[in-house]
C-alpha positions in Angstrom: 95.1 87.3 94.5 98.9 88.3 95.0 99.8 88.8 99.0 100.0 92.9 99.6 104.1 93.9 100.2 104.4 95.1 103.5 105.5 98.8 103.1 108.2 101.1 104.8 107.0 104.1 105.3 109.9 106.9 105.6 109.1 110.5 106.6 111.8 113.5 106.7 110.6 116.5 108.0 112.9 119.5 107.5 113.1 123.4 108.5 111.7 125.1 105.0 112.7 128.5 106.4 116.2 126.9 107.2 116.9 125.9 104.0 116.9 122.5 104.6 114.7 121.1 101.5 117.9 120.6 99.2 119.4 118.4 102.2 116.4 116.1 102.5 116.0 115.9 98.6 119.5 114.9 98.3 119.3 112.1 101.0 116.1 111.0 99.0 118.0 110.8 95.9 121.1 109.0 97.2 118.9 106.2 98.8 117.1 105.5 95.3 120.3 105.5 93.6 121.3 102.6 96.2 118.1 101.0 95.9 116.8 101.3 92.7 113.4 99.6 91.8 113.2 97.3 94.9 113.3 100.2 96.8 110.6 102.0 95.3 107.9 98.7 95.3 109.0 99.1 99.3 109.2 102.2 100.2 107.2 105.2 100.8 108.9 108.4 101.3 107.1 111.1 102.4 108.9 115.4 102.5 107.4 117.9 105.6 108.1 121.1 105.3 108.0 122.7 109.5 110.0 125.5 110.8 112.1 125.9 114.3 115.4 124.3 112.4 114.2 120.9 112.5 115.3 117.7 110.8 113.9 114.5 111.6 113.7 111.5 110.3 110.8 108.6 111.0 110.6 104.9 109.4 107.7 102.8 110.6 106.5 105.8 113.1 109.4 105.8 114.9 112.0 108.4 115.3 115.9 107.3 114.0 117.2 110.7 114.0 116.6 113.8 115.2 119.1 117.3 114.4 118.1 118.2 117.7 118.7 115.3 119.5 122.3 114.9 117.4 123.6 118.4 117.2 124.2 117.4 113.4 122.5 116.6 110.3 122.1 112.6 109.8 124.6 110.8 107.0 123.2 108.7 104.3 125.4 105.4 105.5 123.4 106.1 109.2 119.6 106.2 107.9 120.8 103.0 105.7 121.6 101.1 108.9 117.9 101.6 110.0 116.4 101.3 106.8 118.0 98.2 105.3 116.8 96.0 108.1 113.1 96.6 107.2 113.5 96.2 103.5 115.4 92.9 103.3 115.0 92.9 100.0 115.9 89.3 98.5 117.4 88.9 95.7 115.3 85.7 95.0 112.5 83.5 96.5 114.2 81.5 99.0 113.5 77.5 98.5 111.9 75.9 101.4 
């Protein structure tokens, strides 16, 4: 029986009302274009639509950024910084 992947589980939620759902969509579709297919056997992403101008981001159930917090909407190079860590995606099975 293959060993289960441990997923990454990323959640945006974003203002609907704001207009905010092309902004999280695009920032979905820039980190599979990085990624490609090992990102997608990883990595769960998951789009909430709220209200009251928010956009946050969550990986692993914890909070990396935060509109409100920030003043500013995140860029893709910052939510890589937190993301690529938990993926460590190798290239090949190291050799022990």
């Amino acid at each position: 029986m293959p060993s289960a992947i441990e997923m990454v589980d990323l959640e945006i939620t974003y203002c609907q009302p704001c207009g905010h759902q092309p902004r999280a969509v695009e920032l979905v579709n820039q980190l599979l274009a990085e990624y490609g297919m090992p990102l997608n056997k990883k990595l769960t992403v998951a789009l909430k639509p709220a209200d009251s101008g928010i956009f946050d981001i969550v990986l692993d159930g914890q909070l990396i950024f935060s509109r409100k917090q920030e003043g500013r909407f995140p860029t893709i190079d910052e939510i890589k910084k937190q993301i690529e860590p938990k993926l460590s995606i190798p290239l090949e099975i190291p050799s022990k």
